[in-house]
N, C-alpha and C positions, 0 to 999 in steps of 0.2 A: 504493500500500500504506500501509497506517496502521501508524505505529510503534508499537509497545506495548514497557512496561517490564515486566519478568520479575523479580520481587525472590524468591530462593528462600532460603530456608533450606541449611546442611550438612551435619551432622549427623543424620543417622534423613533424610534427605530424596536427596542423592546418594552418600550414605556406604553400603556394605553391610556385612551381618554385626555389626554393632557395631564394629567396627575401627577403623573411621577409614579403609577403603579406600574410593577413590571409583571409584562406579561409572560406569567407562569409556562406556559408551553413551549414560546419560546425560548425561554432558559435554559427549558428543560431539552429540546435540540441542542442548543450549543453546549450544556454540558454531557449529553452524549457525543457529541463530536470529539470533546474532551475527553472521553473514557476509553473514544477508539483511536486518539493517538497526535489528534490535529491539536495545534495552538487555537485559541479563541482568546483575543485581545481586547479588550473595550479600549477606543481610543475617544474623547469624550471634552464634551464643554464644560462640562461638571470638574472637581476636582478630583486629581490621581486616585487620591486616599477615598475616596467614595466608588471609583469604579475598582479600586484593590479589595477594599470589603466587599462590594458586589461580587467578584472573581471568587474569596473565600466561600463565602455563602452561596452562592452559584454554583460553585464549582468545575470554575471554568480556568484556565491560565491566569497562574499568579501575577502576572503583570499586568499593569496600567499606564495609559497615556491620557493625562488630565490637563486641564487649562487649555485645550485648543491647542494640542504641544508643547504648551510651556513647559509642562513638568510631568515625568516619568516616575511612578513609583516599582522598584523592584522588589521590596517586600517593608517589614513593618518601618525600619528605622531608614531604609536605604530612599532617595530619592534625588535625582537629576532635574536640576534647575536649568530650564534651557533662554527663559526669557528673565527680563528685569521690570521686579515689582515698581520700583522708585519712579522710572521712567514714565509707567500705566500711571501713577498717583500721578503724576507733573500732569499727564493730560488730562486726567478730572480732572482735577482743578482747574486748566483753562475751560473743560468743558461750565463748567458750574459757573466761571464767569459769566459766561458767552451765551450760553441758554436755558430756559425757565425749565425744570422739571428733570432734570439729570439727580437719578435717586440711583445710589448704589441699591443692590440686589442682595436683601437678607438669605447668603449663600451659606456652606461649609469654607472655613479661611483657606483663601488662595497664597500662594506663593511664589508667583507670578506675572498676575494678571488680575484686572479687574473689571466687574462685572456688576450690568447696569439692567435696571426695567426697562422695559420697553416703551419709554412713556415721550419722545422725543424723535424728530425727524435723524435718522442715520445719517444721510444725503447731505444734509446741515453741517451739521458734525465730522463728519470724513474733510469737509472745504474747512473748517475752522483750524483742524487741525495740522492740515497741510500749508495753510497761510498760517501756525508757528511753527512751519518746520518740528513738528512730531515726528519725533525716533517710533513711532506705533502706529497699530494698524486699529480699526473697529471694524466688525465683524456681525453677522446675525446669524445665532443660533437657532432663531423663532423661539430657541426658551427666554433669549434674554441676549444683550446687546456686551460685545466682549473686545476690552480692550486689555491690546496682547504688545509686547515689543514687534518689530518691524520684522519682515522673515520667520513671525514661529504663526504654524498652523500645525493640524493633524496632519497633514504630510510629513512635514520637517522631523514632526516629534517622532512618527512613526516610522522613518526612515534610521532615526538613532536604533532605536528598536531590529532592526532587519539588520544594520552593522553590527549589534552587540552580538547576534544569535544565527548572523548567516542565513540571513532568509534571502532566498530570492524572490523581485516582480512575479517573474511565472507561477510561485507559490503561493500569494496572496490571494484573500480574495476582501474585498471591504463592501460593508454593507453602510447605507447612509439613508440621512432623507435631508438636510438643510446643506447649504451652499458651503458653508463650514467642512463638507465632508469632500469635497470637488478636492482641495488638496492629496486627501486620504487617496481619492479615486485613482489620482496617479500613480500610487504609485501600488497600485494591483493588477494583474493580470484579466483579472474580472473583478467589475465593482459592479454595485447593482441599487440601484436607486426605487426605494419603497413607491407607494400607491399615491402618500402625503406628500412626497416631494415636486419642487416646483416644475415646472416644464424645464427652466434650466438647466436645473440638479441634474433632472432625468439624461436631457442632451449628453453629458456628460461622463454616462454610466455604461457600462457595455451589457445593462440588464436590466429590465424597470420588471414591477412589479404592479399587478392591479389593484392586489388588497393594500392597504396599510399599517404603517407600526409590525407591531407583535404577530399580527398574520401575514403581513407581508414575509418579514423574515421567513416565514412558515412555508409560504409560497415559493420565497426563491429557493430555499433546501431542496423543496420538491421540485421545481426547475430544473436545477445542480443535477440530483439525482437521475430523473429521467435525461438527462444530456450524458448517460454512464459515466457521470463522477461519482469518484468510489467514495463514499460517505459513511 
């Protein structure tokens, strides 16, 4: 059997309803996949340390790639700082100058990155911060508006990932739904873009799915599979 790496997204990908609940079945595929040999990686807008507990409890591959690549957890105390928190703070706070209703996001603490309601025009905000020469990017997760140092996305982060462990493209495979996951998408073999994701996203994907979320995943396995990937 040929190992394959599984890098999925959380949020809109095994989450249902918008909640944040996770959808039990799907877990429960990717921790069979896990049992028969494949990595399953959550790479995530969320923080490391919540898709590393998710992984325990799931039981899926101990690794995580949190912050939108920022930051890599390899186990409880170990973690890879790819972005700078300082730099994210300097830009709230221009942003806070500059427009009415930029509310940090009552999160789990980042180490990174930081991370905003959705309650403000992005489009705005991307032109404010490149007229002060912002060293960062903003970003939309559809969970929530993410500002990251310049150059870290889940590609970047999940590319440290594939050096540390010798993965290769052709072994990947990345599951997504929000534009945040287009980085990831590159750098798999096969990406596949859920039911919820934008027309964009999907452009993007070498695989769309009709259902959404947690059945979507569902749907692409069973895709995978009848295309005789050995699962």
């Amino acid at each position: 059997m040929k190992i394959k790496t599984f890098a999925v997204d959380i949020d809109g990908t095994i989450t249902e309803n918008g909640g944040g609940r996770i959808h039990l079945e799907a877990l429960d595929s990717l921790r069979r996949l896990t049992n028969l040999g494949h990595n399953v990686i959550f790479v995530t807008g969320r923080s490391s340390v919540e898709a590393f507990l998710l992984s325990i409890f799931g039981g899926t591959t101990k690794t995580a790639v949190g912050e939108n690549g920022g930051c890599i957890t390899l186990n409880t105390n170990e973690h890879i700082l790819l972005g700078d928190l300082k730099e994210c703070k300097e830009a709230l706070g221009i942003l806070q100058n500059s427009i009415n209703g930029v509310i940090e996001k009552p999160v789990f603490p980042r180490l990174t990155e930081v991370v905003l309601e959705r309650t403000f025009d992005i489009t705005e905000a991307k032109k404010i911060l490149s007229e002060h020469n912002s060293n960062v990017e903003l970003s939309d997760s559809q969970y929530a508006f993410h500002i990251n140092s310049k150059g870290i996305d889940k590609g970047f982060g999940f590319e440290k990932i594939m050096n540390k462990f010798s993965i290769k493209k052709q072994d990947v495979i990345a599951i997504g739904d929000s534009a945040t996951d287009i980085p990831l998408f590159k750098k798999a073999q096969i990406s596949i873009a859920l039911g919820n994701a934008s027309d964009d996203v999907q452009s993007h994907a070498t695989m769309t799915t009709k259902s959404a979320a947690g059945d979507g995943v569902l749907e692409a396995l069973d895709k995978l599979a009848s295309k005789s990937f050995e699962l």
